[in-house]
C-alpha positions, 0 to 999 in steps of 0.5 A: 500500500502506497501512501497515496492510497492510504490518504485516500482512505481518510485516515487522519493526519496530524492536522485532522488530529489536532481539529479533532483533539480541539473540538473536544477540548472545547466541548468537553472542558480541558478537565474532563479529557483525561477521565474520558480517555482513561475511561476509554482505556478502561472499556478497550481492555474490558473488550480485549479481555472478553474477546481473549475469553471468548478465544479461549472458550472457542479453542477449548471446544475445538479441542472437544469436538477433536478428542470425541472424534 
């Protein structure tokens, strides 16, 4: 992939980012950005950990079905 065809895509750049990072500055308050982000971050790594749970579960019933064959 070239990078023509990542811009074409829509990715953001650095200036899109900065747009993006004031807007929320300015409708949430300076304060409450880091309790949004670290709610974020909570709320990804409980995602992660029930994705990796669910993988786990799927393996563990391959491996059933294998063994009863």
């Amino acid at each position: 992939m070239t990078f023509g065809s990542i811009a074409q895509l829509g990715i953001p750049g650095g200036v899109e980012l900065l747009v993006v990072l004031l807007i929320a500055v300015l409708l949430f308050g300076a304060n409450k950005i880091p309790k949004l982000a670290r709610a974020a971050g909570q709320s990804i790594g409980e995602f992660q950990k029930g994705r990796e749970e669910l993988e786990e579960e799927l393996e563990n019933d391959g491996r059933e079905v294998e063994s009863a064959d």
